[in-house]
C-alpha positions as CSV (number, residue, x, y, z in Angstrom):
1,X,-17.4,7.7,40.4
2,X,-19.3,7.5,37.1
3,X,-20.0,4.1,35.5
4,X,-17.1,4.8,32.4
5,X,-19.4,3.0,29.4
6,X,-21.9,5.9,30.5
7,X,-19.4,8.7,30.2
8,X,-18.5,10.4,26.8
9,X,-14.7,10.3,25.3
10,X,-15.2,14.2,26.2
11,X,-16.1,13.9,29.6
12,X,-13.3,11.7,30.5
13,X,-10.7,13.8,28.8
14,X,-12.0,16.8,30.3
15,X,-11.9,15.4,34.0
16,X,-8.4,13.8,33.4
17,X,-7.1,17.3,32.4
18,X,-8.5,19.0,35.6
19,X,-7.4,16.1,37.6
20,X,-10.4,14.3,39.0
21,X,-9.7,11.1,41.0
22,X,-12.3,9.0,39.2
23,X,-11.0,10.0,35.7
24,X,-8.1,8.2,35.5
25,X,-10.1,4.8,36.7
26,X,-12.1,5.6,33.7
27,X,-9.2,5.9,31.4
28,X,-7.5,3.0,32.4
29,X,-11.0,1.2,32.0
30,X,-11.3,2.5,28.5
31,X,-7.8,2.5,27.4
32,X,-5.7,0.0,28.9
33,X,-6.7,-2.3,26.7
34,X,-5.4,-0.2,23.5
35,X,-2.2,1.0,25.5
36,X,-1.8,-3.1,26.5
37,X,-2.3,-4.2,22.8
38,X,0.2,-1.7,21.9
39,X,2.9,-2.8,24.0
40,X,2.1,-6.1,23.9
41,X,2.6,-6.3,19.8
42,X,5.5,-4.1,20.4
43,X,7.3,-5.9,23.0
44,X,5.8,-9.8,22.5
45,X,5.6,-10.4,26.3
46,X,2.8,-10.0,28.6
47,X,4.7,-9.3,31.2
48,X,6.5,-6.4,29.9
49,X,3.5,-5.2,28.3
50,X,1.3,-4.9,31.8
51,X,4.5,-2.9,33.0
52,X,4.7,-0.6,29.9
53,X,0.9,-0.1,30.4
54,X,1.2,0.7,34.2
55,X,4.3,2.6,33.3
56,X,2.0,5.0,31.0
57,X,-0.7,5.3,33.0
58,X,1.5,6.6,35.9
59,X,3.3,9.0,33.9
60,X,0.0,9.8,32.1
61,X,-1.6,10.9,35.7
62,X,1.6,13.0,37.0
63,X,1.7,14.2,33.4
64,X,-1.4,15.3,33.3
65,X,-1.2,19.0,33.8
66,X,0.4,18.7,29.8
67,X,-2.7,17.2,28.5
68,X,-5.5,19.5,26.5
69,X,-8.2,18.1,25.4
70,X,-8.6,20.9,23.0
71,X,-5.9,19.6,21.0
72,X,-6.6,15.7,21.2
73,X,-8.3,12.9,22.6
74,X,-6.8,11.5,25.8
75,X,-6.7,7.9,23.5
76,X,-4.1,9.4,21.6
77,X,-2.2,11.1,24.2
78,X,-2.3,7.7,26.3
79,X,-0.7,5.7,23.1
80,X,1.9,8.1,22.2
81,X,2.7,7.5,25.7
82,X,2.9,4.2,25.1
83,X,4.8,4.7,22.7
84,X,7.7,6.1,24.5
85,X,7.6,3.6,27.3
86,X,7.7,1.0,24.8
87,X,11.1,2.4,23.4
88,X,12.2,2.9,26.6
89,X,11.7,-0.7,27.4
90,X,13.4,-1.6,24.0
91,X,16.2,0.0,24.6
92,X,16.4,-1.2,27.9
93,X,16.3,-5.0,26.5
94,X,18.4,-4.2,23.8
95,X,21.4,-3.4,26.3
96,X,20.5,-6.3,28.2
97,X,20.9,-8.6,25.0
98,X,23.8,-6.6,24.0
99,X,26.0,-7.8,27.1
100,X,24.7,-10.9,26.7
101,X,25.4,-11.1,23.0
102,X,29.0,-9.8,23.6
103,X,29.6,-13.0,26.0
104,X,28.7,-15.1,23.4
105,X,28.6,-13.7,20.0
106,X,31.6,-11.9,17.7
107,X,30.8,-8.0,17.2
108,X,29.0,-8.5,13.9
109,X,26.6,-11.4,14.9
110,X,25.4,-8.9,17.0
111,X,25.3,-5.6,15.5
112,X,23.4,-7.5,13.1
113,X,20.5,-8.5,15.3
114,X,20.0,-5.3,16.9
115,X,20.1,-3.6,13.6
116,X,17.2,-6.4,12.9
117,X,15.5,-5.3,16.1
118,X,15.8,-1.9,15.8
119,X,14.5,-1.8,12.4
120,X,11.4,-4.0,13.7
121,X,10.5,-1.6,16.3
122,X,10.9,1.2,13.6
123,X,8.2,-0.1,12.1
124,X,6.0,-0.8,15.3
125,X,6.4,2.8,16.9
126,X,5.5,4.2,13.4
127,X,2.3,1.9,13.0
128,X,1.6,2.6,16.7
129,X,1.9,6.3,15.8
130,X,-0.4,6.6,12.7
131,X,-3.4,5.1,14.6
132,X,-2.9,7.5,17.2
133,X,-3.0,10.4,14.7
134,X,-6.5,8.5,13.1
135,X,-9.7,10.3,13.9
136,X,-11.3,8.3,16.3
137,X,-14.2,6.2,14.9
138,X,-11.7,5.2,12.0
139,X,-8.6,4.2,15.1
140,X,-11.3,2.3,16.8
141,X,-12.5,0.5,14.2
142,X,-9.0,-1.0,13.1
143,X,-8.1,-1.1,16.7
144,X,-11.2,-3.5,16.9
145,X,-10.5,-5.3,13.8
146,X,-6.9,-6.0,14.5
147,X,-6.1,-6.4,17.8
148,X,-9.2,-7.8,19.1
149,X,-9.5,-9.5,15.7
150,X,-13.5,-8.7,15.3
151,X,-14.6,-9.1,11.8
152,X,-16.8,-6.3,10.1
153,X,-19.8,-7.4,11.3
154,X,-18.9,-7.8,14.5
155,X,-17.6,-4.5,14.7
156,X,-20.7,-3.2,13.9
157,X,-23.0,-5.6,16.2
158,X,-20.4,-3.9,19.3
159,X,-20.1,-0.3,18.4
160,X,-23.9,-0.3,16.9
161,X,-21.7,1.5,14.2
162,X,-23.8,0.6,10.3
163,X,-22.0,-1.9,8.7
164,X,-21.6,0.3,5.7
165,X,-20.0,2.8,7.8
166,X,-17.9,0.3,9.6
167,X,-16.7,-0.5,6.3
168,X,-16.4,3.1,5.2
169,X,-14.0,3.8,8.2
170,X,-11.8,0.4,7.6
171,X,-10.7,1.7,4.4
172,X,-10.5,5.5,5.2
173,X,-8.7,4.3,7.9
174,X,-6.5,1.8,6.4
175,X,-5.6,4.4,3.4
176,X,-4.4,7.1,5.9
177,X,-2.4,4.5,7.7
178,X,-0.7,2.8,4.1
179,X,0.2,6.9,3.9
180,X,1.7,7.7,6.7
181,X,3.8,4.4,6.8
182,X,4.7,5.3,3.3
183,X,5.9,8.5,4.2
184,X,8.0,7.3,6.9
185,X,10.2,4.5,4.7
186,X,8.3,1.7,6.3
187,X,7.4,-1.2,3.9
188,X,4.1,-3.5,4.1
């Protein structure tokens, strides 16, 4: 297998789509992280997040056949994936807390709290979903910035991006992001 940090985005996608073994221990080495994150600020517990990632990436690799690289990266794919195992989760803890709630709750204590929830995770999937739709350097760069918490600078010193560009690409990015969420009723 090729050392991943020495293969292109390319590369990888390409070799995912056709099915090579190696390629999806290069994916997972180069996107779990982002698909982890994702789930993790979706769902708030580790625990559920490592599942929802392992969920992805197993659906990702027997899915794979529906993947083209020609029409985007295999980041994007693998977080709109995410996305979807995320809900799936959601929904899943939902009905849990629902019978729970109807044990101990009246009907509108806890229509109110799942409207609450549901709302919240309105907002997550939708956030979740403009990065995905990002071009790449600008999704990394707030992917860096926010859920690995990096500071300009240091996203430059690790992508050996220019600071000036790194900066460029926050608020590009950012911009596009403020739009879509705009467009889709969420407010910031």
């Amino acid at each position: 297998m090729p050392e991943p940090l020495d293969l292109s985005d390319r590369a990888i996608d390409c070799a995912f789509a056709d099915g090579v073994e190696w390629a999806l221990r290069a994916a997972y080495d180069r996107y779990s992280g982002v698909v982890y994150r994702v789930a993790l600020r979706c769902l708030g517990s580790p625990i559920d997040a490592e599942d929802v990632t392992q969920a992805t990436f197993v659906s990702a690799w027997r899915g794979r056949d529906t993947f083209d690289p020609a029409r985007g990266s295999l980041g994007g794919w693998l977080v709109g994936i995410s996305r979807r195992r995320v809900l799936d989760r959601i929904r899943s803890l939902q009905r849990d807390h629902r019978d729970l709630q109807a044990q101990s709750l009246d009907a509108a204590g806890s229509r109110s709290v799942a409207a609450d929830v549901s709302d919240t995770v309105v907002q997550v999937v939708v956030v979740a979903d403009g990065l995905a739709e990002l071009p790449e350097a600008e999704r990394r760069v707030l992917e860096l910035a926010f859920f690995d918490d990096l500071t300009q600078s240091q996203i430059a010193t690790v992508t050996g991006i220019p600071l000036g560009t790194v900066k460029s690409h926050m608020r590009r990015g950012l911009i596009r992001l403020r739009h879509r969420l705009e467009a889709a009723g969420v407010t910031v």
